[in-house]
C-alpha positions, 0 to 999 in steps of 0.5 A, spaced: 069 720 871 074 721 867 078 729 867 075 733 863 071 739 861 066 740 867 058 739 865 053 743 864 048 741 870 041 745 873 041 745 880 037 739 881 042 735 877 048 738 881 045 735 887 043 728 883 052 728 882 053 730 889 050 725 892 055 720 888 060 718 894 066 713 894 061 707 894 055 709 890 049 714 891 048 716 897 042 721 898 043 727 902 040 728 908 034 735 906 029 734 903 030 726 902 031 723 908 024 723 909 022 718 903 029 716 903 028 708 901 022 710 897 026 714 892 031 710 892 026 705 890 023 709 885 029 711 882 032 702 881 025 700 878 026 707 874 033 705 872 031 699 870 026 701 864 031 704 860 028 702 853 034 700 847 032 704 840 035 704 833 035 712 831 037 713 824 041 720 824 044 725 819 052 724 818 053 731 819 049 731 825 051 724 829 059 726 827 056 733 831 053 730 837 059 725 837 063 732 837 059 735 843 060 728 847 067 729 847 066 737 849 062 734 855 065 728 857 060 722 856 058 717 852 055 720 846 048 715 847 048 719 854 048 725 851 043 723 846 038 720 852 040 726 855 037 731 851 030 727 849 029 727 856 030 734 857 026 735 851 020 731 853 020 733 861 021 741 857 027 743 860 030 743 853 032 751 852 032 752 844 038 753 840 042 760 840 046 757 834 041 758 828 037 752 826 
């Protein structure tokens, strides 16, 4: 991952991220080293049901993610996936901004 800003993580992303060694994901030993192999199994398959969409955006709004991806370091199609996942899971807070 490249320098940058630090990410925004909840608690649960933050474990998710420091699972992430040298040679890939390794899970931590708490609370998943009883259903290692299943989650691990789980979260290939899922990984593998990524769905490819076009979206039609606002200029103003797809230059304002763009601008928001560089700010976090990441592609802006991951920040895109990012916010329709917390949205449809209801981890998404409303805006202090205005809108």
């Amino acid at each position: 991952m490249k320098k940058g800003k630090p990410l925004n993580l909840d608690a649960y992303e933050q474990e998710i991220e420091d699972g992430f060694g040298r040679d890939g994901f390794e899970l931590s030993t708490g609370i998943f080293e009883p259903r290692k192999r299943e989650l691990a199994a789980y979260a290939l398959g899922a990984l593998k049901k990524e769905r490819r969409i076009n979206l039609r955006l606002r200029e103003s709004d797809y230059q304002a993610i763009q601008l928001k991806a560089v700010d976090e370091n990441i592609p802006y199609q991951t920040l895109i996936a990012s916010l329709v996942h917390k949205y449809v899971t209801g981890r998404l807070a409303e805006s202090k901004a205005g809108h």
